[in-house]
N, C-alpha and C positions, 0 to 999 in steps of 0.2 A: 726951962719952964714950958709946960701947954701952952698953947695959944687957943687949938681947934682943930678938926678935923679935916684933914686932906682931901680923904675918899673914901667908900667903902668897896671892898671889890667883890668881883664874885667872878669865875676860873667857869671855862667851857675850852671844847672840844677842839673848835675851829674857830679860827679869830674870821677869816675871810665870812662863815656862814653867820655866825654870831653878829657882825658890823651889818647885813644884811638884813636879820632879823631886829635887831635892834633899831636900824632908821627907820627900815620899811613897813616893819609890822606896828612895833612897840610906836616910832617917830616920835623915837627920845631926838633930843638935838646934840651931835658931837661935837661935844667940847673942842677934844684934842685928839690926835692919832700919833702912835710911833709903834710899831708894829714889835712884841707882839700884845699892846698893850692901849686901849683906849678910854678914854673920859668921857662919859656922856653929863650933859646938862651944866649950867653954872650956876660959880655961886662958890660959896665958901665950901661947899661938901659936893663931891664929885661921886657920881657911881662907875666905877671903874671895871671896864670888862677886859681879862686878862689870857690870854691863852696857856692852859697847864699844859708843861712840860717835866715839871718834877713830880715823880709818884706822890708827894703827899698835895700838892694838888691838885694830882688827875683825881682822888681820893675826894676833893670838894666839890666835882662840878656832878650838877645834876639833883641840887636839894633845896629843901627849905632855906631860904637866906637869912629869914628875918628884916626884910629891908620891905619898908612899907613907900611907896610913890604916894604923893599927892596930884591928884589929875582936879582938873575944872573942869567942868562937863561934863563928869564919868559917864551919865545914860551914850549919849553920842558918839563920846570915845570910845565907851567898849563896845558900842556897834560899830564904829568903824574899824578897831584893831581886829574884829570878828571876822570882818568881809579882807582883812589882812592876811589873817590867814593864824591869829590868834590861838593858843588854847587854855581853855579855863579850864581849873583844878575846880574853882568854886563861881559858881554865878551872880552876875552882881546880883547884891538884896539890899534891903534894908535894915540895918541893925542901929544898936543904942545910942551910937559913936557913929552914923553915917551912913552912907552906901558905901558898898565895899564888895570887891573882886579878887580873888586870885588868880591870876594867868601864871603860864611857866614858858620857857625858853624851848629854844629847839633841842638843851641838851635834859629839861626839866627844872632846871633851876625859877626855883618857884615867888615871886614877889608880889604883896597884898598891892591894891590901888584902892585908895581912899579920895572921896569927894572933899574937898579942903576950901 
């Protein structure tokens, strides 16, 4: 039987640049680390960053995820992931559902931030 969701992952290039990018730009909080494979944030569902080493997942890194963040303060936060060294696909705005941004990775791997 289900219970719930572990994690979601998403596959990049460099695990070393990636754990990098993610404290220091992103300043998700890391869960866990066991190389070559990491947990950011807690809680019942984990976004897991993973280093592809098999062609079908060298094949995922660097795209749309579908994996939307909830941020509190998005104005402030995405000025500060900005001066991080951030890049937006899409700038925050205003829409129906919120304020919302999409930033991407260093490999491109791309995830929406929503004001929650």
């Amino acid at each position: 039987m289900i219970t719930g969701m572990k994690n979601i992952v998403v596959f990049v290039s460099d695990f070393d640049k990636a754990k990098e990018y993610y404290t220091k730009v992103l300043k998700l909080p890391l869960a866990k680390e066991a190389a070559p494979m990491m947990e950011f944030l807690s809680g019942p569902t984990t976004l897991g960053v993973v280093a592809a080493f098999h062609d079908d997942a060298k094949k995922l890194v660097g795209r749309h995820t579908g994996i939307t963040l909830t941020v509190q303060g998005i104005d402030a936060y995405c000025r500060e992931i900005t001066e991080a060294g951030a890049r937006f696909i899409e700038p925050l705005e205003s829409t129906p559902w919120g304020k919302m941004a999409v930033v991407a990775d260093m490999d491109g791997n791309q995830f929406a931030l929503v004001e929650g």
